[in-house]
C-alpha positions as CSV (number, residue, x, y, z in Angstrom):
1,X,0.0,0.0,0.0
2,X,1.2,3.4,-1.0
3,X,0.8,5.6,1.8
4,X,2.2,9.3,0.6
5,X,4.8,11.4,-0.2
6,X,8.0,11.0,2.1
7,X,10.5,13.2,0.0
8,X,11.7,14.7,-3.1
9,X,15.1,14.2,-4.7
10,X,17.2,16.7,-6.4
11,X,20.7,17.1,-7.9
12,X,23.4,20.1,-7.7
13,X,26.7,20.2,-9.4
14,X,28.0,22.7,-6.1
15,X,26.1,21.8,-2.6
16,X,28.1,25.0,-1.2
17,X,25.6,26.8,-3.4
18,X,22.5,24.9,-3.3
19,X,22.7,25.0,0.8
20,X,23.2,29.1,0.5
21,X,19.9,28.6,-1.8
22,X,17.7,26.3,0.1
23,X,19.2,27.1,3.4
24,X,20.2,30.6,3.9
25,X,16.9,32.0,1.6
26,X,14.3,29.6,1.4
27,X,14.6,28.6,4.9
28,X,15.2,24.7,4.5
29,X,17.2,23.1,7.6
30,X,19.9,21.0,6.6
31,X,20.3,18.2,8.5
32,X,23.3,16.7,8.1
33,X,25.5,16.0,5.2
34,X,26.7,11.8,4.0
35,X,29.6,10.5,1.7
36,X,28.0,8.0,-0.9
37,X,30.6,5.6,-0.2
38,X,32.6,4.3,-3.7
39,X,31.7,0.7,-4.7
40,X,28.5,0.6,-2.6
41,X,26.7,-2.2,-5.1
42,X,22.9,-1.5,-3.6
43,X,23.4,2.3,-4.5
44,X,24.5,1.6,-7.6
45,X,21.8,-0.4,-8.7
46,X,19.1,1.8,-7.3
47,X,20.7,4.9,-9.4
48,X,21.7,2.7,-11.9
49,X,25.3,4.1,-12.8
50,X,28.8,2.0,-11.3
51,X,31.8,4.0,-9.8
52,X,29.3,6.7,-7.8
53,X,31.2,9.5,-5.7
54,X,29.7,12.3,-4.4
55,X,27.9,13.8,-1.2
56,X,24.1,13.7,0.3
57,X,22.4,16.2,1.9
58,X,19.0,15.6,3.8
59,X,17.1,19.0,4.3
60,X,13.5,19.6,5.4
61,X,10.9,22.7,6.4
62,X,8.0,21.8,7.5
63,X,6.3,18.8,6.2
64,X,8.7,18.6,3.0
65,X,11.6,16.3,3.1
66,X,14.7,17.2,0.4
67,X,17.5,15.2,-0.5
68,X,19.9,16.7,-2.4
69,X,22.9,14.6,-4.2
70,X,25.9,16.3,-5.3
71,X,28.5,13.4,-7.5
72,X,31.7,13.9,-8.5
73,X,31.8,10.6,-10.4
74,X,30.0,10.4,-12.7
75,X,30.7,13.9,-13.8
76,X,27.1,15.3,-14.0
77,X,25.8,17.8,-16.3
78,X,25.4,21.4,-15.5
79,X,21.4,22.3,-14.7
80,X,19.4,23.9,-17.3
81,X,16.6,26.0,-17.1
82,X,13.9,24.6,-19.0
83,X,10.4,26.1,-19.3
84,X,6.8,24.9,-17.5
85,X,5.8,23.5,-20.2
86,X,8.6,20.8,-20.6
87,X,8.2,17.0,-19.4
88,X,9.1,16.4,-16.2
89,X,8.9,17.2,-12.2
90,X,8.2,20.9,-13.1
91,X,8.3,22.6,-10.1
92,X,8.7,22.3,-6.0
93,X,5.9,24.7,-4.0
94,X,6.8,26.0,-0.8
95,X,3.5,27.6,1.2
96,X,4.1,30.9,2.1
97,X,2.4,33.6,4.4
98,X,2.7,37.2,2.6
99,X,3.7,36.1,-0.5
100,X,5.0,40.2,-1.1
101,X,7.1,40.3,1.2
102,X,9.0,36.7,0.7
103,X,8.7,38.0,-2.9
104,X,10.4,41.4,-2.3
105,X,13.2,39.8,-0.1
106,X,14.3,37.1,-2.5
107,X,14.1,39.7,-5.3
108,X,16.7,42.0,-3.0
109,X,18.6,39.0,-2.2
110,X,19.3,38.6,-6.3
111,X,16.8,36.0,-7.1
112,X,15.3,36.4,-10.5
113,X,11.6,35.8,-10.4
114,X,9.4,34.9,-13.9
115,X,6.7,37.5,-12.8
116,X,5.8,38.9,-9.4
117,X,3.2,38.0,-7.9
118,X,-0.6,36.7,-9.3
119,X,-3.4,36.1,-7.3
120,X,-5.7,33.4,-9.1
121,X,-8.9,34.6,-8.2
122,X,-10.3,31.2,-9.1
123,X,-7.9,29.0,-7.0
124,X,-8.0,31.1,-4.3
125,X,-3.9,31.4,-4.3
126,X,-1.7,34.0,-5.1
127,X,1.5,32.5,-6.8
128,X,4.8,33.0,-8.6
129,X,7.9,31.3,-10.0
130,X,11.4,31.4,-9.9
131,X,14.5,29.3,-10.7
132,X,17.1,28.2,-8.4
133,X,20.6,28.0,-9.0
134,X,20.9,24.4,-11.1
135,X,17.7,25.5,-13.3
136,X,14.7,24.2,-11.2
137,X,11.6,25.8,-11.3
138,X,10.2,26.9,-7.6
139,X,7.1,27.8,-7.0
140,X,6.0,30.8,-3.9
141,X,2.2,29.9,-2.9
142,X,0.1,31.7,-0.6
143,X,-3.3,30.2,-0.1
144,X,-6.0,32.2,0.9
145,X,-9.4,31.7,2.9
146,X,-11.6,30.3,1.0
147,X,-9.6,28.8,-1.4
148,X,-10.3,25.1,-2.4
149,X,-6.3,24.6,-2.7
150,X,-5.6,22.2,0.0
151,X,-3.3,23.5,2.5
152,X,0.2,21.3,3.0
153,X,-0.6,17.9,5.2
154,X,0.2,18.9,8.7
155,X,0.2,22.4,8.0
156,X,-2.7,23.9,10.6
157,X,-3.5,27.6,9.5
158,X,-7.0,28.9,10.5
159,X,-6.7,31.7,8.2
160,X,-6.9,29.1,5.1
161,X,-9.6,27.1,4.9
């Protein structure tokens, strides 16, 4: 039985500046960082490439869970930032309260947004994007009362919903 989501998985070609990111302006704890250990066969086969070296990170905020794999063998490819549109995990939402002022701080911090923020009058949210460091789309997401946007499990907020 599947019972929910426990994390999500990215990759960085510099953890130094993913951590600054995630850490240091998005808020995200990091909890401790791991050596992926060479020749370690059941990592191998999970990933599916031989002769892995590299590092792990574990964050979290919240109810999100992050980990965060930086290898040095194999040689990864630099990020690339794609558009919406494209296949793939598209973006990672982080609930916010005054989406205007988050927005305002990361833009003074030298975060380059795709728009400020847009309230969707028909969601109930107000909502913006911007890319991280390695390319990944993130996504700002205040929920407002009323809204039939679920807020995050174990989030408790009276004000939404």
């Amino acid at each position: 039985m599947i019972r929910g989501m426990h994390h999500i998985s990215l990759a960085t070609i510099d953890l130094d500046r993913f951590t600054h990111f995630y850490r240091d302006l998005l808020g995200m704890q990091r909890d401790r960082v791991s050596s992926v250990p060479s020749g370690f066969e059941p990592f191998e086969n999970i990933v599916g490439m031989r002769a892995v070296l590299g590092q792990v990170a574990q964050f979290n905020l919240g109810n999100m869970q992050m980990e965060v794999f930086c290898y040095t063998t194999p040689t990864p490819k630099p990020g690339e930032r794609r558009p919406a549109c494209d296949v793939g995990i598209r973006h990672i939402a982080f609930d916010v309260k005054d989406i205007h002022h988050e927005y305002e701080r990361l833009v003074a911090a030298g975060v380059e947004f795709i728009s400020p923020p847009q309230h969707l009058t028909l969601g109930g949210v107000t909502s913006c994007y911007f890319y991280d460091p390695d390319g990944n789309i993130v996504e700002l997401q205040e929920i407002h009362p009323g809204s039939p946007v679920r807020p995050a499990f174990g989030i408790v907020d009276s004000a939404a919903n």
